[in-house]
C-alpha positions in Angstrom: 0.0 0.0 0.0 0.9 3.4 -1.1 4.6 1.8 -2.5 5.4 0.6 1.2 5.9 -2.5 3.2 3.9 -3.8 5.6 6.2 -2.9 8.3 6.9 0.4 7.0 3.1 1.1 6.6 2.8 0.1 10.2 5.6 1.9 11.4 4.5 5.3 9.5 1.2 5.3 11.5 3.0 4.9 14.8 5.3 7.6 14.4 2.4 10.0 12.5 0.0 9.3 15.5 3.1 10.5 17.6 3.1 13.9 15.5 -0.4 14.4 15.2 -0.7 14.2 19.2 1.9 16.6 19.3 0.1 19.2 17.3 -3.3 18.5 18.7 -2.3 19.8 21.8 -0.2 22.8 20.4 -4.0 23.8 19.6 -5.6 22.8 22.6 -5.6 26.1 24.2 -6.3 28.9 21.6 -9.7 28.0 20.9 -10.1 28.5 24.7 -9.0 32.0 25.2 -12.1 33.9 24.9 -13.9 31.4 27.4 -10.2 31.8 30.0 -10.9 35.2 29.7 -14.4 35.4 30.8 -14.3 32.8 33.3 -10.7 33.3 35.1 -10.8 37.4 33.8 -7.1 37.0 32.9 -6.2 40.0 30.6 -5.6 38.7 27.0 -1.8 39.7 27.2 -1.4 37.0 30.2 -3.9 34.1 28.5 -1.4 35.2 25.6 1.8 34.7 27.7 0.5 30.9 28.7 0.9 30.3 25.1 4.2 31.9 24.6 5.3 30.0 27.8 4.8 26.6 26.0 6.6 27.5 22.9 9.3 28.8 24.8 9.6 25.4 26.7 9.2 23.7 24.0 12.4 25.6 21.6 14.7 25.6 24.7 14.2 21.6 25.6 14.5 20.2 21.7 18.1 20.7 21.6 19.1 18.8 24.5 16.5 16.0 23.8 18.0 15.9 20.0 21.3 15.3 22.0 19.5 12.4 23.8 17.6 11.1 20.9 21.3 10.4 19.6 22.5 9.0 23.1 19.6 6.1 24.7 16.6 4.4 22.8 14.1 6.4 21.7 11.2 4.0 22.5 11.8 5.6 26.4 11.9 9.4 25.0 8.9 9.9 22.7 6.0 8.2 24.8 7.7 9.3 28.0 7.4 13.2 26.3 3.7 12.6 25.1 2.9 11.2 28.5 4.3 14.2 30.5 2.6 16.4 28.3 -0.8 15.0 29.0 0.1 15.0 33.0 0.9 18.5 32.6 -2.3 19.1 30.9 -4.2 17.3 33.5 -2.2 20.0 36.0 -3.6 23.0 33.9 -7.0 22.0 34.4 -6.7 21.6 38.4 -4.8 25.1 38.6 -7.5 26.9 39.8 -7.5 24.8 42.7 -4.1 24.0 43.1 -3.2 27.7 42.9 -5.3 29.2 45.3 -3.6 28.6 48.9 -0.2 29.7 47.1 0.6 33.5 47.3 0.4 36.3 44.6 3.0 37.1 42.6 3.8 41.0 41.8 6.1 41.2 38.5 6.7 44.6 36.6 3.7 46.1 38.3 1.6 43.4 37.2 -0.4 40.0 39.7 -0.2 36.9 38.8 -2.5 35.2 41.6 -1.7 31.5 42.1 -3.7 29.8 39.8 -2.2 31.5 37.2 1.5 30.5 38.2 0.5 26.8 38.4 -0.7 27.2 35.0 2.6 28.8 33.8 4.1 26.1 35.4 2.1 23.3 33.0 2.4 25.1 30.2 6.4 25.2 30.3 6.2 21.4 31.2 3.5 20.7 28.2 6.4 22.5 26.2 9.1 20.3 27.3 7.1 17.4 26.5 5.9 18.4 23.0 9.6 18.9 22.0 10.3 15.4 22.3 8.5 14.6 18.9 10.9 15.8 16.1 14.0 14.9 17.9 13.3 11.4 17.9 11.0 11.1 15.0 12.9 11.9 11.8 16.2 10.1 13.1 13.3 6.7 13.3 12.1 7.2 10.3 15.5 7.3 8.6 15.7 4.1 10.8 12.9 2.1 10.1 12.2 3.1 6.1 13.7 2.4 2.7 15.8 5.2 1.2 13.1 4.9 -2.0 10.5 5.7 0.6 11.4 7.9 3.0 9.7 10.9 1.2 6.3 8.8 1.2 6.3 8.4 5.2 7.5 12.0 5.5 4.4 13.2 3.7 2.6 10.9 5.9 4.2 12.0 9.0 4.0 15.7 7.9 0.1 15.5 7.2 -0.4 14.5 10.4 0.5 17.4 11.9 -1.9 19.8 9.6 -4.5 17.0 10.6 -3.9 17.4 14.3 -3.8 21.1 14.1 -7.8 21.2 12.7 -8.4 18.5 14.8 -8.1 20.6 18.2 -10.0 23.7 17.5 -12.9 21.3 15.8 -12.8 18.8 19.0 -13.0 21.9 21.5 -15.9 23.5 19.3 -18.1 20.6 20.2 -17.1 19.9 23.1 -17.8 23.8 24.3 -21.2 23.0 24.0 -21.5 20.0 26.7 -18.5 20.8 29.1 -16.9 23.4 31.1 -13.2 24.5 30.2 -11.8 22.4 33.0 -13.4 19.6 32.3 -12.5 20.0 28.7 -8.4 20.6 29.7 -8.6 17.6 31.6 -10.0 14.9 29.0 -7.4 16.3 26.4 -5.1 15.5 29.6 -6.0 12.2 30.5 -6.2 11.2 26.7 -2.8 12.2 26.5 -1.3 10.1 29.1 -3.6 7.1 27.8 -1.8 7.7 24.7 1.6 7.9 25.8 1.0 4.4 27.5 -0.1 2.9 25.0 2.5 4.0 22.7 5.2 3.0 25.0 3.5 -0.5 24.5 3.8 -0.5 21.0 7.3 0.8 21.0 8.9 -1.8 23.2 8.2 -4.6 20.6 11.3 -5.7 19.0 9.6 -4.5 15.7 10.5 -1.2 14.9 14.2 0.3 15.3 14.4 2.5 18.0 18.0 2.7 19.2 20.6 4.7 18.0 22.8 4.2 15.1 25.5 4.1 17.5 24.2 2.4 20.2 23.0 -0.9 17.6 26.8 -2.6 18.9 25.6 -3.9 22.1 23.0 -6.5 22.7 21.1 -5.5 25.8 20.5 -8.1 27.2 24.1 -9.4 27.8 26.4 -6.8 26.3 27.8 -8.6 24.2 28.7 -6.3 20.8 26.4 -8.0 17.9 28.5 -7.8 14.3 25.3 -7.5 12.6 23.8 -5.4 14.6 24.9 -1.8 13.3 23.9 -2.6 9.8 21.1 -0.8 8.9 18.7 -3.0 7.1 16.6 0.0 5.7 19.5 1.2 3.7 20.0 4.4 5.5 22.1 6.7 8.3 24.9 3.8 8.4 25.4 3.5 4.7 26.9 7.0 4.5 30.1 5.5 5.5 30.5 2.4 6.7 34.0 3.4 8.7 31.9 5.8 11.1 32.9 5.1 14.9 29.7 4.7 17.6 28.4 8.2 18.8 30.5 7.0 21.6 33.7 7.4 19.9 32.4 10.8 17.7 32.4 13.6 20.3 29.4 13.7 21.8 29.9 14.5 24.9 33.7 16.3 23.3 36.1 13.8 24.0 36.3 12.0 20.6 36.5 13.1 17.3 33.1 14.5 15.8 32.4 13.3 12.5 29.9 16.5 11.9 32.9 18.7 13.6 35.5 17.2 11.5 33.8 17.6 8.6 32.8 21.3 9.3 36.9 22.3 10.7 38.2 20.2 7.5 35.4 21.3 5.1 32.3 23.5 6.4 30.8 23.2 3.1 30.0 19.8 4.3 27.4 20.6 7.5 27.5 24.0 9.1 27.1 26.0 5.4 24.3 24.0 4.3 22.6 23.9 7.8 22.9 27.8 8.0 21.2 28.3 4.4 17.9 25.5 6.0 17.7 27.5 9.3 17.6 30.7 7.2 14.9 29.3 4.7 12.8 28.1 7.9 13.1 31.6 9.5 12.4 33.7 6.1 9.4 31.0 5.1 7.7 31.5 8.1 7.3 35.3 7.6 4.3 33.8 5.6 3.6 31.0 7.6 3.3 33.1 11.0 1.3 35.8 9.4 -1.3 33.0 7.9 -1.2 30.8 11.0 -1.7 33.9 13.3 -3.7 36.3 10.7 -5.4 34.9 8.2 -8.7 34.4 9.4 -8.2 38.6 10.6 -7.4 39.1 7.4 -10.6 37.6 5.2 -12.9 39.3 7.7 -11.2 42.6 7.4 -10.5 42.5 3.7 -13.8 40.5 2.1 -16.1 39.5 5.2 -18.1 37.1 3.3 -20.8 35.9 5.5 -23.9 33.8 3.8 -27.4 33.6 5.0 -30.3 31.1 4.3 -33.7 32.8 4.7 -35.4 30.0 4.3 -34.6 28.4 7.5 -33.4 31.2 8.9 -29.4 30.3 9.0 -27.0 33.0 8.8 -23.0 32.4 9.1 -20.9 35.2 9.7 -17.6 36.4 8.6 -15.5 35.0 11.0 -17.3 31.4 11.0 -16.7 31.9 6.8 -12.9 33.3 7.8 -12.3 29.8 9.5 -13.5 27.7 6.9 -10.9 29.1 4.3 -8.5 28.8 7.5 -9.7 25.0 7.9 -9.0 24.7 3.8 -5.2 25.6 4.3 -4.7 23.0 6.4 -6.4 20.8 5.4 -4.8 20.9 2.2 -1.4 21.5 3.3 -2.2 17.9 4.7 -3.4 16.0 1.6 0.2 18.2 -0.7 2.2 16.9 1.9 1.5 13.3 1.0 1.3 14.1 -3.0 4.5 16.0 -2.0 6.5 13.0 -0.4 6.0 10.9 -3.1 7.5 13.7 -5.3 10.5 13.9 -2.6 11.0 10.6 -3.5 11.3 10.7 -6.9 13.0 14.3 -7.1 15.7 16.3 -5.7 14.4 17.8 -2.4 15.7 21.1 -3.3 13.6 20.6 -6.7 10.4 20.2 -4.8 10.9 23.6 -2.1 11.6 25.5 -4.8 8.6 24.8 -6.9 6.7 24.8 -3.3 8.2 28.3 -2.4 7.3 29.7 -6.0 3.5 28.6 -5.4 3.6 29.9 -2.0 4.9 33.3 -3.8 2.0 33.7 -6.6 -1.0 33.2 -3.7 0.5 35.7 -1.6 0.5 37.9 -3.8 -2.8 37.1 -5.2 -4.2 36.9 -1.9 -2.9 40.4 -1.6 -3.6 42.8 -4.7 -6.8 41.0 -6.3 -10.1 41.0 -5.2 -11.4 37.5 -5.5 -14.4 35.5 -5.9 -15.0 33.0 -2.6 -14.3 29.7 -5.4 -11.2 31.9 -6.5 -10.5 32.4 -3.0 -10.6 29.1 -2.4 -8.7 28.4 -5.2 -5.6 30.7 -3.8 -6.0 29.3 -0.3 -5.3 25.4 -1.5 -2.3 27.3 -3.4 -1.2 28.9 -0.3 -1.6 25.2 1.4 0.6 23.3 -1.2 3.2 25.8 -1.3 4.0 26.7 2.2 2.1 24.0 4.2 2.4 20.8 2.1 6.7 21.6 1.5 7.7 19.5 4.4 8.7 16.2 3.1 11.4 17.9 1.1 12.3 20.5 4.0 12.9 17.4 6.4 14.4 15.1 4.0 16.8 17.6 3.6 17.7 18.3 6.7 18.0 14.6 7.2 20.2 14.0 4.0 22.5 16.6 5.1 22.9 15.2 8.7 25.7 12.4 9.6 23.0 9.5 10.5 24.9 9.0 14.3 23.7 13.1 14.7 20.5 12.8 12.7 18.3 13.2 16.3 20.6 16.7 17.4 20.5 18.3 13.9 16.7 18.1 14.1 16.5 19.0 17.7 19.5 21.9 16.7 17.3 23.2 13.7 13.4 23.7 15.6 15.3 25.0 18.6 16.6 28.1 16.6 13.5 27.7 14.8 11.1 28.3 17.5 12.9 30.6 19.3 13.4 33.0 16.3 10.2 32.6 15.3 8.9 33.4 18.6 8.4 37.2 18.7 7.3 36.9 14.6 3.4 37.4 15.2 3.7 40.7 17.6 5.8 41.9 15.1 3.7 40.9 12.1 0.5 42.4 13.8 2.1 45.8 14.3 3.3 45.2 10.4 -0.7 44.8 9.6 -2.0 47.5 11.5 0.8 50.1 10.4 0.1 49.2 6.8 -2.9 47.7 6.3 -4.1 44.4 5.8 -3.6 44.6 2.3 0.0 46.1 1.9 1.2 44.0 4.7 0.2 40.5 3.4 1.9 41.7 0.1 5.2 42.9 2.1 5.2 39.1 3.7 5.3 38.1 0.2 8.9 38.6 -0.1 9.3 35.6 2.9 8.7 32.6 0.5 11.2 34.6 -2.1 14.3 34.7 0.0 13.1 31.5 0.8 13.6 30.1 -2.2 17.0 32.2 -2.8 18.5 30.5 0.5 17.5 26.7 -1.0 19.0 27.7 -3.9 22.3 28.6 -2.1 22.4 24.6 -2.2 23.3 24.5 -5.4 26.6 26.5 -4.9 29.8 25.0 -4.4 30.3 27.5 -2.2 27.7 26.5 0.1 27.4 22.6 0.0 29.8 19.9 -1.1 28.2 16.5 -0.3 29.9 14.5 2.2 32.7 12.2 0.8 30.6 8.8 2.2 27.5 9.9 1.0 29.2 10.2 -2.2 30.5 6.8 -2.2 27.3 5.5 -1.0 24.8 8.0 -3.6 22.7 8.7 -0.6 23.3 12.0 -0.8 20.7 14.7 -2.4 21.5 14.3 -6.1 
C-alpha cells in the first residue's frame, strides 16, 4: 500500500499518531482563550503569555533531547514526552485549585495570583514534552524506512500534523457546548497520558528500530557487541560510510573526534554552510507562515467579510465562522500536498520540490494580496497557499536529514526547531504591528517577499560555495542528487 511495506506502513502510522498528538495539543488552548478570559478574567496579554510560555519550553528543551535522541533508545523518550505532556495538561485543568492557597505574585507592576503561576508552570512542562517529537521522529524514520520511501512516510508524517492542528479547534468547538473549560483541559489531559501508555506498549516490541545508530553494537541483554547489529537494514544513516565510529567514539559529549565537527573544521561546506542556508529558509518562510497561521482568518474578515445567510430556515453564518472555513482549507490541504508531495520527494531532488513549493507559496500571496477574488477563486488561492508553504515539508525534512551524519541525525533536528522556535517566537507581535501600520492589504503583500528569500536560500544549495556533499554519501549515492 501506497509503495510501502507492511512494516513500513505500520511503522508510519506509529510515528504520525506520535506527531499528530503533538500538534493536537499545540492547539488545545487557543480555541479557549475567549472562554479563560471570561471565566478566570485573565487580561488577554497574560492568557497570551501561557501560550508563549509553552513554545518557549518547548524551543529551549528540543536541543538537549535531539542530544539524547542520539544517546539512549528512543522508545523511552517519545512516549515518556507525550505522556508528560498529558500529566501536565491534567495540572492545567486543576490550577484553579491547586493555585489558590499559594501566594500572589507582583512582577513589573503586574499580579499573577496563584492559579495562574501553576498554569505557567504546565504550560512550560507541556512545552518540554511536546519537544520530544521531532527529535526522535525523523532520526526513526530514517531508521525504520527504505531510502526509496522515505519521502512517502514523511508526507505521511507531515500531514499528520496539519490534521492534528484542525483536529483541536474542531474537537474543542463541540465539546464547548457540553462541558466546562476544565473539564474539557482535563479529558485532552488524560487522553494524553492514555496515549503515551499505549505507545510505550507499541514501542517496546522488538519490531521497529528505535535505538541509535551508535548504540546498535551492544545487545542489551548481555552486552555482548552484535556484528550485525549496526547494519542498517533500511538502507540508510549507516550506509553513508561504513568506517563511522559509535556516537561514543564521535564527540558527543567532546572527547572524541566529531564526524559532523571534523567535517565542518576540515570542510564546512560539508554541514555547518548547508545547515545555515535551511535555518535561514525556515526563518524567512515563516514570515508567511506566522502571518497565515496567526492572521489569516483577521485578514478575510477585514478585507472581504463574506458571510452567507439562508432565509429559508433562517441560518445565517458570519464572517468569521466563513474566515475559519478558508483557515480549515489551508490545512487541510497542506495535509493531503504533503503526502502528494513526499512521493514527489522521493522521486525528485528535495531542493527541486521547495523551490517549486516556495514559488506557489509566492504567486497566492500575492494574489491573496492585490486582487479582489471571488469566494471559489479564493478558495482556489488558499489550496495554493496550502501546497506551497504548508504541504513543503517532506522535502524541508528530507533535507535536513540528508545533510545530517545519521549517528547526529536526532541533534541536527532538535538543533534546527530550537533556533527555529525561538526565532520565530516574537514573529506574530511583530507581524500584527506590520498589519496594522500598513494595512491588511499592503502588509500581506510585504510578507510576500518571505517565501522569495526563501527560495534564494534553498538555492544557495546548489553552490559549491555553500554545499559539497559528504565524501561517504558520495560513495554511497545517498546523498541529495
Amino acid at each position: 500500500m501506497y509503495g510501502l511495506t507492511g512494516k513500513e506502513l505500520r511503522f508510519a502510522l506509529v510515528v504520525s499518531s506520535a506527531h499528530f498528538t503533538q500538534h493536537v495539543y499545540y492547539r488545545v488552548l487557543p480555541p479557549l482563550i475567549p472562554v479563560l478570559a471570561v471565566a478566570l478574567q485573565y487580561p488577554l496579554w497574560q492568557l497570551g503569555l501561557l501560550i508563549s510560555l509553552y513554545s518557549i519550553g518547548m524551543g529551549l528543551a528540543q536541543a538537549p533531547l535531539g542530544v539524547l535522541s542520539d544517546r539512549m533508545d528512543r522508545r523511552f523518550l517519545l512516549p515518556t514526552g507525550l505522556t508528560l505532556t498529558g500529566a501536565a495538561y491534567v495540572l492545567f485543568a486543576a490550577a484553579p485549585t491547586l493555585g489558590a492557597p499559594l501566594p500572589a505574585l507582583t512582577a513589573f507592576g503586574y499580579l499573577f495570583e496563584g492559579g495562574y503561576l501553576v498554569m505557567s508552570l504546565a504550560m512550560v512542562v507541556v512545552g518540554v514534552g511536546l519537544a520530544v517529537v521531532h527529535p526522535t521522529g525523523y532520526p526513526m524514520i530514517t531508521d525504520n524506512v527504505d531510502a526509496g520511501s522515505k519521502g512517502k512516510v514523511l508526507g505521511v508524517f507531515g500531514a499528520s500534523s496539519k490534521l492534528g492542528d484542525a483536529a483541536a479547534p474542531t474537537a474543542v468547538a463541540v465539546l464547548i457546548l457540553l462541558l466546562a473549560w476544565e473539564q474539557i483541559i482535563l479529558l485532552f489531559g488524560v487522553a494524553g497520558v492514555v496515549y503515551g501508555l499505549m505507545l510505550a506498549v507499541v514501542l517496546r516490541s522488538d519490531e521497529f528500530e528505535t535505538r541509535p545508530a551508535g548504540k546498535r553494537g551492544v545487545d542489551d541483554a548481555d552486552g555482548v557487541a552484535d556484528p550485525d547489529d549496526d547494519a542498517d537494514s533500511t538502507g540508510n544513516g549507516a550506509d553513508l560510510g561504513d568506517d563511522t565510529d559509535s556516537i561514543d567514539d564521535v564527540g558527543s559529549d567532546g572527547d572524541g573526534p566529531d564526524r559532523a565537527g571534523t567535517a565542518a573544521d576540515g570542510d564546512r561546506r560539508t554541514y555547518l554552510y548547508p545547515m545555515t542556508a535551511v535555518y535561514l529558509y525556515f526563518v524567512t518562510s515563516g514570515l508567511s507562515t506566522r502571518a497565515l497561521n496567526t492572521f489569516l482568518p483577521a485578514f478575510l474578515v477585514a478585507v472581504y467579510a463574506y458571510s452567507y445567510s439562508v432565509d429559508a430556515i433562517g441560518v445565517h453564518v458570519g464572517a468569521e465562522s466563513v474566515a475559519n472555513v478558508f483557515f480549515a482549507l489551508l490545512l487541510v490541504s497542506g495535509a493531503v500536498m504533503q503526502l502528494v508531495l513526499g512521493g514527489a520527494t522521493d522521486a525528485y531532488d528535495s531542493r527541486v520540490v521547495l523551490l517549486g513549493c516556495m514559488a506557489v507559496g509566492t504567486v497566492g500571496m500575492v494574489l491573496l494580496a492585490l486582487v479582489p477574488l471571488h469566494p471559489l477563486l479564493l478558495a482556489v488561492v488558499i489550496v495554493a497557499l496550502g501546497t506551497g508553504l504548508y504541504g513543503v515539508n517532506p522535502a524541508r525534512d528530507a533535507l535536513i536529514s540528508d545533510l545530517s551524519p545519521p549517528e547526529r541525525e536526532g541533534r541536527t533536528f532538535g538543533y534546527v526547531f530550537t533556533a527555529v522556535t525561538l526565532t520565530g517566537a516574537p514573529m506574530p507581535a511583530l507581524i500584527g504591528y506590520l498589519l496594522e501600520t500598513l494595512g491588511m492589504r499592503q502588509g500581506f503583500l510585504l510578507l510576500a517577499i518571505g517565501p522569495i528569500l526563501a527560495g534564494i536560500c534553498v538555492a544557495l544549495l546548489y553552490s559549491e560555495r555553500v554545499y559539497a556533499p559528504h565524501p561517504a554519501a558520495d560513495a554511497t549515492g545517498d546523498a541529495a542528487d
